[in-house]
MIRONU-615110 format. One record per residue (C-alpha): residue number from 0; x, y negated, z negated. Coordinates in nm, 2 decimals. Layout:
BEGIN
+--------+--------+--------+--------+
: koltor :     xx :     yy :     zz :
+--------+--------+--------+--------+
:    NUM :      X :      Y :      Z :
...
+--------+--------+--------+--------+
This chain:
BEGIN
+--------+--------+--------+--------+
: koltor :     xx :     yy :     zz :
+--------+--------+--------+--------+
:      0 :   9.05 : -11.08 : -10.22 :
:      1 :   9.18 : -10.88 :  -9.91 :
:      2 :   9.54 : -10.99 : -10.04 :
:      3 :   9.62 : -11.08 :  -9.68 :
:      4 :   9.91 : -11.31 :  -9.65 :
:      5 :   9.84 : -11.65 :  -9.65 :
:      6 :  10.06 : -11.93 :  -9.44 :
:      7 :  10.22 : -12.19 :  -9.59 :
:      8 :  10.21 : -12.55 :  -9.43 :
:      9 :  10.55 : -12.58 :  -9.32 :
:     10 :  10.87 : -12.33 :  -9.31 :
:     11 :  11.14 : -12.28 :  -9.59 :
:     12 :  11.29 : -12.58 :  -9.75 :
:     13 :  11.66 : -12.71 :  -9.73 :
:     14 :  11.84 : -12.42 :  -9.90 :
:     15 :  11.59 : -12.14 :  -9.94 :
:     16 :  11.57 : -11.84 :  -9.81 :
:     17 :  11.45 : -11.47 :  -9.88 :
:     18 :  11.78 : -11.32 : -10.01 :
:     19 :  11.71 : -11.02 : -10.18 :
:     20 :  11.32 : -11.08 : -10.23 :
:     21 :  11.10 : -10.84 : -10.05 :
:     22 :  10.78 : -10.91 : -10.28 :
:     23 :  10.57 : -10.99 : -10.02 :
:     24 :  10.63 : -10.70 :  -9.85 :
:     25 :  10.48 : -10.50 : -10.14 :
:     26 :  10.17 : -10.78 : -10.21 :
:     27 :  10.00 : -10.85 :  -9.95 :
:     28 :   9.79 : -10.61 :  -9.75 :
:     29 :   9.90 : -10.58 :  -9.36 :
:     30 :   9.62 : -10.45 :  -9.13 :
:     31 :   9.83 : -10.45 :  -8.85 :
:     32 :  10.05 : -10.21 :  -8.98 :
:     33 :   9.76 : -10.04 :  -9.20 :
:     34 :   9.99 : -10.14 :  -9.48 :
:     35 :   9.76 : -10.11 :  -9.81 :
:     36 :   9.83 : -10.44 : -10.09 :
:     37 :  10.04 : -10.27 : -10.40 :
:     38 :  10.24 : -10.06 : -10.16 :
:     39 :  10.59 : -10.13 : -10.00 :
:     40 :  10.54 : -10.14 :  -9.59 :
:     41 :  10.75 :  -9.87 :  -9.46 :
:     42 :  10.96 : -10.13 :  -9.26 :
:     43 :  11.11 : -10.27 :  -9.60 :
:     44 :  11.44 : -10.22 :  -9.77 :
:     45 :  11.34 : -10.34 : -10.09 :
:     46 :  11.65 : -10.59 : -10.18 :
:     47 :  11.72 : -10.54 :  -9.92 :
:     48 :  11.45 : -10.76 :  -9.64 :
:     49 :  11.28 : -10.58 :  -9.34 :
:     50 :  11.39 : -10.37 :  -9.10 :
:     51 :  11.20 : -10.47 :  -8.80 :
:     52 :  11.24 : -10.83 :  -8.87 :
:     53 :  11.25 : -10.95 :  -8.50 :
:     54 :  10.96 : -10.75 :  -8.37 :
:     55 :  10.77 : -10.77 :  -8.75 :
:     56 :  10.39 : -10.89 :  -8.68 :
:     57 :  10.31 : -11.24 :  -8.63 :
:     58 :  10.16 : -11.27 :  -9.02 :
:     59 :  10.48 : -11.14 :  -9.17 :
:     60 :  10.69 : -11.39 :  -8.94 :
:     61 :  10.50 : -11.71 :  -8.99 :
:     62 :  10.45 : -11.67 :  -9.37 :
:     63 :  10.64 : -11.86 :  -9.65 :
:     64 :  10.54 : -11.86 :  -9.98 :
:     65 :  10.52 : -12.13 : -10.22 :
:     66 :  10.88 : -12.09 : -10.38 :
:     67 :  11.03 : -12.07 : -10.01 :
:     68 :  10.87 : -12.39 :  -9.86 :
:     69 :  10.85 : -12.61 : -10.21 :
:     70 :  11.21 : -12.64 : -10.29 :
:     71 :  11.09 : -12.84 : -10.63 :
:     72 :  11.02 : -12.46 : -10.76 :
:     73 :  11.31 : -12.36 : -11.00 :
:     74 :  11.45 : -12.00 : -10.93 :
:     75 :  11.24 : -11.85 : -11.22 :
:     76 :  10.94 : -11.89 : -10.97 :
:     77 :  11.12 : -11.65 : -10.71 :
:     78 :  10.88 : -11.38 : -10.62 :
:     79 :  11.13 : -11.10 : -10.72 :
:     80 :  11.17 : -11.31 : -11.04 :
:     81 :  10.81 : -11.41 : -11.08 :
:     82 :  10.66 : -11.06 : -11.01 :
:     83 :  10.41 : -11.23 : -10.82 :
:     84 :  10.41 : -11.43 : -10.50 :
:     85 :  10.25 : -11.75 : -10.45 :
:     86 :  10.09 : -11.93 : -10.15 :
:     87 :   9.82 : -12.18 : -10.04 :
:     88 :   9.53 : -12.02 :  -9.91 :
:     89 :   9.46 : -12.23 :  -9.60 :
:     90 :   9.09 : -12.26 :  -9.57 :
:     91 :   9.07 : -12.44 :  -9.90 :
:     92 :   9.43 : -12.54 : -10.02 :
:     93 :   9.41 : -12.32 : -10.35 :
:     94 :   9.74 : -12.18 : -10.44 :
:     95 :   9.67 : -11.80 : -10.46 :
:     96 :   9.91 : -11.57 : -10.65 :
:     97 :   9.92 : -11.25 : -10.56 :
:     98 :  10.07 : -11.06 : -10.90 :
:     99 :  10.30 : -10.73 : -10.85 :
:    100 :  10.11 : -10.45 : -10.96 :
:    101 :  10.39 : -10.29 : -11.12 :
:    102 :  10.40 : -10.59 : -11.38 :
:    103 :  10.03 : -10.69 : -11.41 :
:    104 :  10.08 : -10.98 : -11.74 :
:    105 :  10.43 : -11.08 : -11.61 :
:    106 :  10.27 : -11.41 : -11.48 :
:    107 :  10.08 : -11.44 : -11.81 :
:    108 :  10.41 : -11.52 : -11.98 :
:    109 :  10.64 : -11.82 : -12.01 :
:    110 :  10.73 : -12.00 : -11.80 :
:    111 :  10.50 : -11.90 : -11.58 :
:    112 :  10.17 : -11.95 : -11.74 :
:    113 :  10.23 : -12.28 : -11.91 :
:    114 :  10.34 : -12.35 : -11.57 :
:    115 :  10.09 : -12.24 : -11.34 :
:    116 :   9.82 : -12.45 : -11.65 :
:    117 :   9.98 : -12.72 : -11.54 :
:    118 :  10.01 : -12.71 : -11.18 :
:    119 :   9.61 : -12.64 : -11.21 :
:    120 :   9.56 : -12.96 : -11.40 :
:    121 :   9.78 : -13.12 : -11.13 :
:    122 :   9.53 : -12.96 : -10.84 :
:    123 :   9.19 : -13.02 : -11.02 :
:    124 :   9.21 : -13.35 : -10.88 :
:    125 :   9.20 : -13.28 : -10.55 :
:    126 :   8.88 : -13.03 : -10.63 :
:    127 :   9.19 : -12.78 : -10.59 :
:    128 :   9.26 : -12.45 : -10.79 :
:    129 :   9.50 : -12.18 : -10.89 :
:    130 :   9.37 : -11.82 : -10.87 :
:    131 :   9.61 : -11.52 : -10.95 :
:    132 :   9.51 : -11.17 : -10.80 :
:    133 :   9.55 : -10.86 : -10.92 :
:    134 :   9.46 : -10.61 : -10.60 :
:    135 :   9.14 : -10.81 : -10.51 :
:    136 :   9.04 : -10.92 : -10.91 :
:    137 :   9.08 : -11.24 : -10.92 :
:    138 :   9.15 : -11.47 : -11.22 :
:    139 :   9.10 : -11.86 : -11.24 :
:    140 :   9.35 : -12.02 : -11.40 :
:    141 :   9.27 : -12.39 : -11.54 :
:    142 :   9.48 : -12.62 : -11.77 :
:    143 :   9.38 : -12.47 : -12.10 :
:    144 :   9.25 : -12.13 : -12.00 :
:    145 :   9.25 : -11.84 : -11.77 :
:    146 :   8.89 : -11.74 : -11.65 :
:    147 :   8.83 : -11.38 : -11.46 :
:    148 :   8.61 : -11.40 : -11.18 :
:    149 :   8.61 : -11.02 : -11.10 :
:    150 :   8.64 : -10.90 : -10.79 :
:    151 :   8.70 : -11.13 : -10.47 :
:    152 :   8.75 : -11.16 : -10.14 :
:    153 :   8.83 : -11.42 :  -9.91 :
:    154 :   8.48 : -11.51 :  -9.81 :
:    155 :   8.38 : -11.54 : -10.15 :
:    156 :   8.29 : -11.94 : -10.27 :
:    157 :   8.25 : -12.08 : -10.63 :
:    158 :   8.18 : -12.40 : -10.81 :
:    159 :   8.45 : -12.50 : -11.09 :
:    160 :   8.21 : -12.72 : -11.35 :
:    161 :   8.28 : -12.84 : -11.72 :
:    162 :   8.12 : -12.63 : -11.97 :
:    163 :   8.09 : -12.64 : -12.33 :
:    164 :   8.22 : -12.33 : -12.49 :
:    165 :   8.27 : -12.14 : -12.87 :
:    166 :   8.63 : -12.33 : -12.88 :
:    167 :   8.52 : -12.67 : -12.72 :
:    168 :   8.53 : -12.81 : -12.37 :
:    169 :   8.56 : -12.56 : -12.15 :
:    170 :   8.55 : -12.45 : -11.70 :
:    171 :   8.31 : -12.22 : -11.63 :
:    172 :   8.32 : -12.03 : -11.23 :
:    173 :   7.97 : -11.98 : -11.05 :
:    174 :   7.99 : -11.76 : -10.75 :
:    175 :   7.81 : -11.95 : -10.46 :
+--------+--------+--------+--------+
């Protein structure tokens, strides 16, 4: 995926704010600040928060992630923390995690992954899913695997259906 930023639904939560995480201002691509994803934007003190907060770009302004506006999430899941940030991708409610490239498996280990199973198994549900990104490849995390989908973008669509695999019941991804 273009790792754009992605809003979250409401703003911070009683009690939460930034601090000394800057993640997303390493994450996400910004466009209009031809800001690459993977690469700290020149207007951030990392620690530290941005230095043009007050005339920052509307995306970087409006956006919360996941562990700012869900006050439920311990402080383990802080993006500094975390090395990844997550958010709900608007057009279809996934929660999308955009993973620090500087620690690629970080979200692969505990608590994280047993975590992020079982927020998927919570989602699937509501036909919902949990997708981690690395730059723009994508991985589809379910409640007793991790599928990789390749490369993604934003515009790209897939069906989630049960599949019977070497180990047993299994998810398998088709791209649509």
């Amino acid at each position: 995926m273009t790792s754009t930023m992605a809003v979250a639904p409401c703003g911070a939560a009683p009690g939460r704010a930034c601090g000394s995480c800057t993640l997303c201002c390493k994450v996400y691509a910004l466009p209009a600040l031809e800001k690459p994803p993977g690469a700290w934007c020149v207007h951030c003190a990392p620690g530290r928060g941005c230095k043009i907060h007050d005339a920052a770009p509307e995306p970087c302004r409006r956006f919360f992630c996941l562990w700012m506006s869900d006050g439920k999430l311990g402080e383990a899941w802080r993006p500094d923390r975390a090395k990844f940030v997550l958010s709900i991708f608007p057009p279809n409610r996934f929660v999308y995690g955009q993973v620090d490239p500087g620690s690629p498996g970080h979200w692969r280990k505990e608590p994280y992954y047993s975590g992020l199973r079982s927020l998927a198994r919570t989602l699937l549900d509501e036909r919902r899913h949990v997708i981690m990104f690395l730059g723009d490849e994508a991985t589809l995390v379910m409640p007793d695997e991790a599928t990789p989908l390749g490369k993604m973008t934003s515009a790209d669509q897939f069906r989630i259906e049960p599949a019977f695999g070497p180990k047993g019941p299994s998810w398998r991804a088709t791209r649509v």
